[in-house]
C-alpha positions as CSV (number, residue, x, y, z in Angstrom):
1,X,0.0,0.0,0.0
2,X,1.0,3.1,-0.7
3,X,1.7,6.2,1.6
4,X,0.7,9.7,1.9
5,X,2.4,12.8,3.1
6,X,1.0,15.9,4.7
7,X,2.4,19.4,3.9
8,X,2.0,22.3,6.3
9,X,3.4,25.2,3.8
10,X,4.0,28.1,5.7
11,X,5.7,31.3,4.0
12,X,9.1,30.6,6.0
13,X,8.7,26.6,7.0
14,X,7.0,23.6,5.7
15,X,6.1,20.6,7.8
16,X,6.2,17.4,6.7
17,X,4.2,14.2,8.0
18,X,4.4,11.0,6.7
19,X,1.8,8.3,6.6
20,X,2.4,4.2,7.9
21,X,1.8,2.1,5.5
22,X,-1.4,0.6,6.4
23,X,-2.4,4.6,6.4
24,X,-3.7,4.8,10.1
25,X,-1.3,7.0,11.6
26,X,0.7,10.1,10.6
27,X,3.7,11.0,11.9
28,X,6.1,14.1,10.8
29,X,9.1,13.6,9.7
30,X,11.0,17.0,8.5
31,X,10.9,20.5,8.5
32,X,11.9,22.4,5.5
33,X,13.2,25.8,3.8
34,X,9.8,27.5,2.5
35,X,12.6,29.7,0.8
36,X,15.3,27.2,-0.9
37,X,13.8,24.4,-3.4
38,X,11.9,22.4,-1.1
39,X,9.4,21.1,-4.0
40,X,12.6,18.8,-5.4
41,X,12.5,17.3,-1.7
42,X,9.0,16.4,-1.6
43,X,9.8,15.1,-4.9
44,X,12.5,12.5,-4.0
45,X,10.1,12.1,-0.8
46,X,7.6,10.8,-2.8
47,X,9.7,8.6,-4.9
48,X,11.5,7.3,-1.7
49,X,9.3,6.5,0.3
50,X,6.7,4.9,-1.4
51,X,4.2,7.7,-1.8
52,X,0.5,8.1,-3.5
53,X,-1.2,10.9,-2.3
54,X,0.4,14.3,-1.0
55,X,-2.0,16.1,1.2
56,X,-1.4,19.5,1.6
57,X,-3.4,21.9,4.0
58,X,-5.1,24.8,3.1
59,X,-5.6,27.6,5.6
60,X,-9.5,28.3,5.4
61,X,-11.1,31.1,7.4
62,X,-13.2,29.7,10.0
63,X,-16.2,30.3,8.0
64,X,-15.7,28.2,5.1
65,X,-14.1,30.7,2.9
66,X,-10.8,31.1,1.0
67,X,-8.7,34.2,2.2
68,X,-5.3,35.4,0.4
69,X,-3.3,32.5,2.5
70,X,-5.5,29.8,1.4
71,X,-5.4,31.5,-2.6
72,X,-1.9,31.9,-2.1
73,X,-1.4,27.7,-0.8
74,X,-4.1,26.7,-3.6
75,X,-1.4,28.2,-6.0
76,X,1.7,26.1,-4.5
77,X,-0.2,23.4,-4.9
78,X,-0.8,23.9,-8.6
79,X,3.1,24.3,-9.0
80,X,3.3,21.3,-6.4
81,X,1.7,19.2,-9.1
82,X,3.3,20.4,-12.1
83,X,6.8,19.4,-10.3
84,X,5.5,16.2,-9.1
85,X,3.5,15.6,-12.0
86,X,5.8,12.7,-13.5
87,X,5.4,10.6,-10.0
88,X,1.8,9.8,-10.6
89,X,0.8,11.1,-7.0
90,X,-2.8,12.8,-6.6
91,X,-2.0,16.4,-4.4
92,X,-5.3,17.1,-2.2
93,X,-6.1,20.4,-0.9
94,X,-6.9,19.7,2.9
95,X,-8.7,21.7,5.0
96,X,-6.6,22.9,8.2
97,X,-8.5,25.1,9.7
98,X,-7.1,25.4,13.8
99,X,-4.1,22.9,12.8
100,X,-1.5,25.0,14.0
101,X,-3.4,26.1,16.8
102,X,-4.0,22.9,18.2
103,X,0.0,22.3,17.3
104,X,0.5,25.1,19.8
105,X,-1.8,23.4,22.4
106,X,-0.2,19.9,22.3
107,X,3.2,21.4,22.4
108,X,2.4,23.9,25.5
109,X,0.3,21.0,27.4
110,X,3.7,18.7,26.7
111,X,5.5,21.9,28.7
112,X,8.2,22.1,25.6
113,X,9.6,25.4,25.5
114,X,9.4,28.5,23.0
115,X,12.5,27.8,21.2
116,X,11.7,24.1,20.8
117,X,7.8,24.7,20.1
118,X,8.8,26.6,17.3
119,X,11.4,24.0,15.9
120,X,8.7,21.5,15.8
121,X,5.4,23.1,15.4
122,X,5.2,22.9,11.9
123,X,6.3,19.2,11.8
124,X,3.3,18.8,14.5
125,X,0.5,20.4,12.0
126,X,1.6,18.8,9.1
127,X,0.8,16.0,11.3
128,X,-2.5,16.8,12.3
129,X,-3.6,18.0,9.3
130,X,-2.6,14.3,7.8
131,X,-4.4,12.3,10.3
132,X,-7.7,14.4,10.3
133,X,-6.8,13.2,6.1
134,X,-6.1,9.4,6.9
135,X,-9.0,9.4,9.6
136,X,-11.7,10.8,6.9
137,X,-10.8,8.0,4.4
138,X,-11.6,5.0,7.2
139,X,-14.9,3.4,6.5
């Protein structure tokens, strides 16, 4: 079975989760350079590590509607696909409304501090915003 891996795409980081195999639990794996060529590293990602789908999340406003950060992710994505587009991996736009947020909360309640929160926090909603992905797909 293949995997799937969760983007967080922030304008300086981008956290990556990756799926098990069986695609029950997400886990993340890397934290990378929103401003060096990270799109060649989810590229050899994919090929890797088995890959099928690449979810990425999409910053809604809490009401349902797209803002200039989700326009401005739904256009990564489009230049996510064209530089993935010879892997044969569907990208899914993924709705991640409070990821980060609730990032923050497991990091706070798990008393890390500022300066590691931060190292990790992307890496944490790239998770969450995969397993709210994998979790919707179980029958």
């Amino acid at each position: 079975m293949k995997r799937t891996l969760g983007l967080d795409i922030g304008r300086v980081r981008i956290g990556v989760a990756l799926s098990d195999p069986l695609g029950d639990f997400a886990q993340g794996i890397d934290v990378l350079d929103a401003g060096k060529d990270w799109m060649s590293l989810v590229r050899d990602m994919v090929r890797e590590r088995g890959v099928g789908a690449v979810v990425v999340g999409v910053p809604v406003n809490t009401d349902g509607s797209r803002g200039p950060e989700a326009e401005r992710v739904l256009g990564i994505i489009g230049k996510l696909r064209e530089a993935i587009r010879d892997e044969n991996v569907e990208v899914v736009p993924w709705d991640e409304r409070f990821s980060t947020v609730q990032a923050e909360r497991a990091l706070l309640e798990g008393d890390l501090s500022r300066r590691r929160r931060r190292s990790v926090i992307d890496k944490v909603a790239a998770s969450l915003i995969l397993q709210s992905y994998l979790e919707s797909r179980r029958p």
